[in-house]
C-alpha positions, 0 to 999 in steps of 0.5 A: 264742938261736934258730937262724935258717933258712936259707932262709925263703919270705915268702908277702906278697911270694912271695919266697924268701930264703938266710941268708948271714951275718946277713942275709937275701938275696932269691933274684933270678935275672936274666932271661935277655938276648936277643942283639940288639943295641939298635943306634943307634936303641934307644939313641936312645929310651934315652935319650929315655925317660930324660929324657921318661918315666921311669915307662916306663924304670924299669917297662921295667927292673923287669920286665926287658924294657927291652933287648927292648924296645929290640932290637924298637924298633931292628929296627923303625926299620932297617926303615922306615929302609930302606923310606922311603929306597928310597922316596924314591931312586925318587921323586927318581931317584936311580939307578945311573945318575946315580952313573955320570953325576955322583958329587957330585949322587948324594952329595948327592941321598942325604945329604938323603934319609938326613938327612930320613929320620933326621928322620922316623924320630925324630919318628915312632918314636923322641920319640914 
């Protein structure tokens, strides 16, 4: 009987593969994660993606890119979210100063303007 290699290289695919036992393992090595977090925003589009468009996911995840993809995708959201919310507080006058006069109008005035720019935030960059 013939003596199996231990490692063999198969030049149609470029994979390496290891003898473990009778079997041939390919030699994959995890891409290195980045640290960021994929946040509130990433995991929005995640799963926008999982149930819009699965062709994107699975090559996002074949290629392992998914997660960065999903940490640029949430910093940029946080961006915006910020940038449209200070926008709109100056448009509306939502100031310091109307938190000092009324708390309950300053809280009110700030939850639409947050609930309008989630909306706008999901329709613009998350379902798109």
């Amino acid at each position: 009987m013939q003596e199996l290699k231990a490692k063999i290289y198969d030049k149609t695919n470029g994979v390496s593969y290891t003898l473990v036992g009778d079997y041939y393992i390919p030699d994959v090595k995890l891409l290195e994660d980045d640290d960021r977090p994929i946040g509130k925003w990433g995991r929005m589009h995640r799963t926008y993606l999982e149930e819009h468009n699965t062709l994107l996911l699975n090559h996002l995840i074949l290629l392992g890119r998914l997660h960065g993809y999903l940490a640029d995708l949430n910093e940029q959201a946080q961006n915006r979210y910020r940038c449209i919310v200070r926008q709109m507080m100056e448009a509306e006058g939502v100031t310091e100063d109307l938190k000092r006069r009324s708390q309950w109008e300053w809280i009110r005035a700030v939850n639409s303007i947050v609930s309008r720019t989630e909306e706008i935030i999901k329709n613009e960059m998350i379902n798109a």
